[in-house]
C-alpha positions in Angstrom: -4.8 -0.2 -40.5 -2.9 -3.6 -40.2 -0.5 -4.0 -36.8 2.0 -4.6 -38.6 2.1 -0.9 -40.0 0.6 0.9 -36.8 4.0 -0.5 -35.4 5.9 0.6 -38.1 4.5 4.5 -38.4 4.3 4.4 -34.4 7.0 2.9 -32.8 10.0 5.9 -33.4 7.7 8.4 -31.4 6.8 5.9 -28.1 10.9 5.3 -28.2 11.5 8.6 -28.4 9.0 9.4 -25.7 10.0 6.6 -23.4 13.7 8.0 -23.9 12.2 11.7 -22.8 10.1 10.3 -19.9 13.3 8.2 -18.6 15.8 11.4 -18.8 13.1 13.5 -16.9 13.1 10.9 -13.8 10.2 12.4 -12.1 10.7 16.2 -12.9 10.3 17.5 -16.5 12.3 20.5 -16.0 15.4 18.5 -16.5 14.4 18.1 -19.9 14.6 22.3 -20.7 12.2 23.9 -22.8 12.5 22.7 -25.8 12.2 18.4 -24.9 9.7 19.7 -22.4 7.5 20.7 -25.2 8.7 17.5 -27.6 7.2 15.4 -24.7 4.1 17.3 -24.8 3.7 16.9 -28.4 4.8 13.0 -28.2 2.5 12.6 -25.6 -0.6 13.8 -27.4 0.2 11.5 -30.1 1.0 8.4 -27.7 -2.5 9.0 -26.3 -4.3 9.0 -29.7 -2.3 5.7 -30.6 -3.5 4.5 -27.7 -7.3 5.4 -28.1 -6.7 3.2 -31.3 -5.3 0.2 -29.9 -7.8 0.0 -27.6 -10.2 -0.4 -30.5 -8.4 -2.2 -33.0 -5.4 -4.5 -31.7 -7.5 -5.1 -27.7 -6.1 -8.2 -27.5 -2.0 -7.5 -28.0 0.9 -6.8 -26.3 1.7 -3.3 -27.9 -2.0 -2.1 -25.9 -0.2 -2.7 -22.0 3.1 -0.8 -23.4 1.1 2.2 -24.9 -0.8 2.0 -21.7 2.7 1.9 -19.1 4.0 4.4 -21.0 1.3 6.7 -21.5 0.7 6.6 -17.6 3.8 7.8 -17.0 4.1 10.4 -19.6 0.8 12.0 -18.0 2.4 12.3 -15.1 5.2 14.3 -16.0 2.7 16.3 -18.7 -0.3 16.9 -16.6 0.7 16.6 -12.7 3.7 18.9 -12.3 2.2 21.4 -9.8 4.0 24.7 -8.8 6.1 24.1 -5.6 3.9 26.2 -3.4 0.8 24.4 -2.4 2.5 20.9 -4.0 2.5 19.5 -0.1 -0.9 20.7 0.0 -2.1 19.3 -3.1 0.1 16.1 -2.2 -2.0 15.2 1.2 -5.5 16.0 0.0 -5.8 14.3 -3.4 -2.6 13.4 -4.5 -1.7 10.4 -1.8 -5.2 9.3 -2.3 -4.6 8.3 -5.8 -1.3 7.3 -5.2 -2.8 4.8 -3.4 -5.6 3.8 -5.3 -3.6 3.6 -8.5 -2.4 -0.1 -8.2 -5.6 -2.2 -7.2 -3.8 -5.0 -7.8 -0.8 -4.3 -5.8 -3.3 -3.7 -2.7 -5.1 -6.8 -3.3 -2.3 -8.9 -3.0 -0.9 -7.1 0.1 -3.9 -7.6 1.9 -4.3 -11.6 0.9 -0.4 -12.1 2.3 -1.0 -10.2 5.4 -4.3 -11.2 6.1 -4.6 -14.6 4.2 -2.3 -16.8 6.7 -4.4 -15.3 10.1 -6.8 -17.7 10.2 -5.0 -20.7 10.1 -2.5 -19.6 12.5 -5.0 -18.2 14.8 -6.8 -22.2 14.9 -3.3 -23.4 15.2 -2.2 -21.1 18.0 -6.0 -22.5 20.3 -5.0 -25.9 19.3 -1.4 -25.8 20.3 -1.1 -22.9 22.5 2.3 -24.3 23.8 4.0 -24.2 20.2 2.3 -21.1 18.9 3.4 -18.9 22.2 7.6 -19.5 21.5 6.4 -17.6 18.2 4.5 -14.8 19.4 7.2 -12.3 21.1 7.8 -12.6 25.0 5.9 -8.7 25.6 2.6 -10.6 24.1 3.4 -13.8 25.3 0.7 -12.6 28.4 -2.2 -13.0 26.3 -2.5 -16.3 26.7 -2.3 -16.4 30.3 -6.4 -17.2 31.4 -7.3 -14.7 33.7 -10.5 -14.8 36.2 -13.6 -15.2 34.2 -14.9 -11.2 34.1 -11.5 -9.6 34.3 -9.2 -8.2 32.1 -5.8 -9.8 30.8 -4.5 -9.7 34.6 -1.9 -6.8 33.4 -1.3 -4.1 35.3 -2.1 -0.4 33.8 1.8 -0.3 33.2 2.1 -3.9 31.3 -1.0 -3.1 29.6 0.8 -0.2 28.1 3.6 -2.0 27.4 1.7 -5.0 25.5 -0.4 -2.2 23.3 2.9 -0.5 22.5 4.3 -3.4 21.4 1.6 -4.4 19.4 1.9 -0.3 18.0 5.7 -0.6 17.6 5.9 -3.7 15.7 3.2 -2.5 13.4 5.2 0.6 12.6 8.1 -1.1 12.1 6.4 -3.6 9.4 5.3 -0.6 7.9 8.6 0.6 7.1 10.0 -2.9 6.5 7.2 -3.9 3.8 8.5 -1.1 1.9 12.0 -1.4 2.1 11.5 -5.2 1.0 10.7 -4.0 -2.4 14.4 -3.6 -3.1 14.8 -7.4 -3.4 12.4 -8.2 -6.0 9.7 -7.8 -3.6 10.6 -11.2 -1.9 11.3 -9.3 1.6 7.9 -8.0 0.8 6.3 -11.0 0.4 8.0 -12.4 3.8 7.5 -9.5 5.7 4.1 -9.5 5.4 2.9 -13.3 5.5 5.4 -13.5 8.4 3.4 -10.8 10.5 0.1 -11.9 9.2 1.1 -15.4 10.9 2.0 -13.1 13.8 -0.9 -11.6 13.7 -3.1 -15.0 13.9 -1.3 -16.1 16.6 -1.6 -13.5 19.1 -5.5 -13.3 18.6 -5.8 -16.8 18.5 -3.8 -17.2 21.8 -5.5 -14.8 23.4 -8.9 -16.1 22.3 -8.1 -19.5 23.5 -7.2 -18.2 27.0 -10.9 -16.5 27.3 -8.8 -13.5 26.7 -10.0 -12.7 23.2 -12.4 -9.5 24.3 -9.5 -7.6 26.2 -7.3 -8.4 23.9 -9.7 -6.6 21.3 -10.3 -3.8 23.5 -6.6 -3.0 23.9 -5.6 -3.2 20.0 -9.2 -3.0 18.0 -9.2 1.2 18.0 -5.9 1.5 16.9 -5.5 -1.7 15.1 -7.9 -1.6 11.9 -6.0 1.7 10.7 -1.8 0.1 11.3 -3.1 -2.6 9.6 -4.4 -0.5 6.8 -1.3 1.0 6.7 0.6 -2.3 6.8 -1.2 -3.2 3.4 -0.5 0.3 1.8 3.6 0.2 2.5 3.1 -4.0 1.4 1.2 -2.8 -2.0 4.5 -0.1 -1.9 7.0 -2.8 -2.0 5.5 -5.0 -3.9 5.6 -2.2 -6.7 9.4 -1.4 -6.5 10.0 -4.9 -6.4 7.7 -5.6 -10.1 9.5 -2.2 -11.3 12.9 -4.8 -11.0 11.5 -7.8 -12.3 9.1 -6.4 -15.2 10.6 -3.7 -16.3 8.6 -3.9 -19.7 10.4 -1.9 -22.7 12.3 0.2 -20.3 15.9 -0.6 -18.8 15.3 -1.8 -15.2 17.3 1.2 -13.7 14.8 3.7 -15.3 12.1 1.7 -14.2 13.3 1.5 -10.9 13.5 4.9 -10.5 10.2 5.8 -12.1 8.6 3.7 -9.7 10.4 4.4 -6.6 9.5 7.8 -6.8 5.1 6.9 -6.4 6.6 4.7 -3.5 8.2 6.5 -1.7 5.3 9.0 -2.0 3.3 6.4 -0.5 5.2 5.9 2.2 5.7 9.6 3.4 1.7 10.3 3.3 1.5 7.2 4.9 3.6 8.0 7.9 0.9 10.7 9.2 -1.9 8.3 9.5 0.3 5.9 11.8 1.1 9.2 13.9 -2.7 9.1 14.0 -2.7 5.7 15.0 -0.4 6.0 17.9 -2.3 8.8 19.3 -5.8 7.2 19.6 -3.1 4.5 20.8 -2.0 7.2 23.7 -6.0 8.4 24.7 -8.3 6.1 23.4 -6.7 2.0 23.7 -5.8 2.6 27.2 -9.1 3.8 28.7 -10.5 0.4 29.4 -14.0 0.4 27.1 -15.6 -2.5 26.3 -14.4 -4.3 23.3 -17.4 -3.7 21.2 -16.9 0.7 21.5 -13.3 -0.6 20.3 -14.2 -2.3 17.4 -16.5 0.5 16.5 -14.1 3.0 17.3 -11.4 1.4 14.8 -13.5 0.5 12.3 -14.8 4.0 11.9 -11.2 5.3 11.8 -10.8 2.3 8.7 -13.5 3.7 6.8 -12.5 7.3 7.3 -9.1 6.2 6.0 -10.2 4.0 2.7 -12.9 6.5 2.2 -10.5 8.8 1.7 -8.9 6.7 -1.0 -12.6 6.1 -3.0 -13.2 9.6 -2.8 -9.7 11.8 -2.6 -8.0 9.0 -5.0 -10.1 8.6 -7.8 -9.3 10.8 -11.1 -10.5 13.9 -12.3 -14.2 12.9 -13.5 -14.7 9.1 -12.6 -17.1 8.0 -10.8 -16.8 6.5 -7.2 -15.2 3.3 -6.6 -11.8 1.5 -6.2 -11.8 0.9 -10.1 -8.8 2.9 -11.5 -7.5 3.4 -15.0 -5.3 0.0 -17.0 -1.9 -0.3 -15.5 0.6 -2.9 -15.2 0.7 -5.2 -12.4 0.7 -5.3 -9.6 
C-alpha cells in the first residue's frame, strides 16, 4: 500500500476519532452509549493503522499523529476506572505513569533547574558580595564563616527559620513551575532556571564560608525529594505550555484541555510527597546529624520516590526502566 492511499482510505476515521476524543475531554461518558462504542471501534482500527505505519511509512509525519492520537484515545478506551477505588488506583500506579509518561518533558526540567547550579555556585565563592543581594535575606546567613568545628552560628530558632525557608520556597516553585505552563511554558522555563541559579548560589555561598557541611545537614534529608518534586511540576508545565504551542492536528483549546487534565494530575499526587518532605523537614533536618547521615537520609527518600516511578509507572507488561511508549514532545 502506497501513502498516498493509506491516507486516503484512513484519514475520515482518525478525524472522526480525534473529533470523539475532543468532545469526551477526559470522560467518555459524555459521549453516551452509542459514540462511546464508535470510539471503541475507531480506536481498534486507529491502532492497527498505526501497527502499519510503524512498518511501512517509519519515517513520516502521519506515524507521530497516529501515535498522539492513539495515546489519547487509549486513555479514554482502556483507563476509565469505576469511581470507587479510582483514588486508590490513582496513587499506586496511576501517578507513577503519569509521571513517567513524558521522558522528555522530565529531562528538560531537570537540565533548567539543575543545569545553571554550577556556574552560579563558582560564581557565588568567587564573588560572594554580588551573589549574597541574590540569595534571599532568611539565607543570606550561610555565608557568614563561623568558628572552624561549629555549625552555621544560628540559633535552634534561626536554624528553623533558614530550613523553612529553604522548604517554603521549594513548595512554592512547585506550584509556580506548574502554573507557568499557561504561558507557553515560558514562566516555566523562568521559574525553574531562576531557582536553579538560586539554588547554586546558596550552596555555593555557604561552601565558600566553610559552611558547606551544615548547610548540607540542614537541607540534604529533605532536599533531594522538593527538588524531585520541583522537576515533576517543571516537566508539568512544560507540557501545558507544548499542548499551546504544538497542538498538532487538534485545535489548541482541545489540546489544552486534553493535556491539562495529565497535569493537573501530576500536580495533585505530587502535593503528598512534599507533605512528606516537610515532615522529615519537622523530625529529621532539625536534629543536628552529621552531613553525611543527611545525604544518605535524602538520597534514600530520592530513590524510594523515582523507584516508584520505574516500577509503579511503567505499562502493563514492559519491562523496567524509564523507557516509555512514542509520544510527542516534550
Amino acid at each position: 500500500m502506497t501513502l498516498e492511499r493509506f491516507l486516503e482510505e484512513c484519514s475520515p476515521g482518525w478525524g472522526e476519532l480525534e473529533t470523539l476524543v475532543g468532545e469526551a475531554r477526559g470522560r467518555p461518558e459524555r459521549l453516551g452509549p452509542d459514540r462511546v462504542r464508535r470510539l471503541g471501534a475507531l480506536y481498534r482500527a486507529a491502532a492497527a493503522d498505526l501497527a502499519l505505519a510503524r512498518r511501512r511509512f517509519r519515517g513520516d509525519p502521519v506515524l507521530a499523529r497516529l501515535e498522539d492520537l492513539v495515546g489519547r484515545a487509549r486513555g479514554l478506551v482502556y483507563d476509565a476506572e469505576p469511581r470507587s477505588g479510582s483514588i486508590r488506583g490513582f496513587f499506586s500506579r496511576g501517578y507513577w505513569r503519569r509521571v513517567r509518561e513524558r521522558p522528555v518533558a522530565l529531562l528538560v526540567s531537570a537540565l533548567l533547574l539543575f543545569g545553571p547550579a554550577l556556574p552560579a555556585s563558582l560564581w557565588a565563592v568567587a564573588d560572594p558580595g554580588a551573589a549574597g543581594g541574590l540569595a534571599p535575606a532568611e539565607m543570606r546567613s550561610a555565608a557568614d564563616p563561623g568558628p572552624k568545628g561549629t555549625d552555621l552560628g544560628l540559633t535552634p530558632a534561626e536554624e528553623a527559620a533558614f530550613s523553612s525557608q529553604v522548604l517554603t520556597n521549594n513548595i512554592r516553585v512547585t506550584f509556580l513551575a506548574f502554573a507557568g505552563g499557561i504561558a507557553f511554558g515560558l514562566m516555566t522555563v523562568a521559574v525553574l532556571l531562576f531557582n536553579g541559579v538560586l539554588l547554586g548560589v546558596v550552596g555555593g555561598l555557604a561552601a565558600g564560608a566553610g559552611n558547606g557541611s551544615y548547610f548540607l545537614a540542614l537541607v540534604a534529608a529533605h532536599g533531594v525529594l522538593e527538588l524531585s518534586c520541583i522537576v515533576v511540576a517543571g516537566a508539568a508545565g512544560l507540557r501545558l505550555g507544548w499542548a499551546i504551542v504544538e497542538p498538532g492536528h487538534r485545535r489548541r483549546v482541545d489540546s489544552l484541555v486534553t493535556e491539562a487534565r495529565g497535569t493537573v494530575e501530576l500536580v495533585l499526587g505530587t502535593a503528598p510527597w512534599l507533605v512528606v518532605a516537610g515532615l522529615i523537614e519537622g523530625f529529621v533536618s532539625r536534629q543536628g546529624r552529621p552531613a553525611g547521615m543527611m545525604l544518605a537520609i535524602g538520597f534514600a527518600v530520592g530513590a524510594l520516590y523515582w523507584g516508584l516511578v520505574v516500577w509503579r509507572g511503567r505499562p502493563e507488561g514492559a519491562p523496567l526502566g524509564l523507557r516509555s511508549a512514542p509520544a510527542p514532545s516534550p
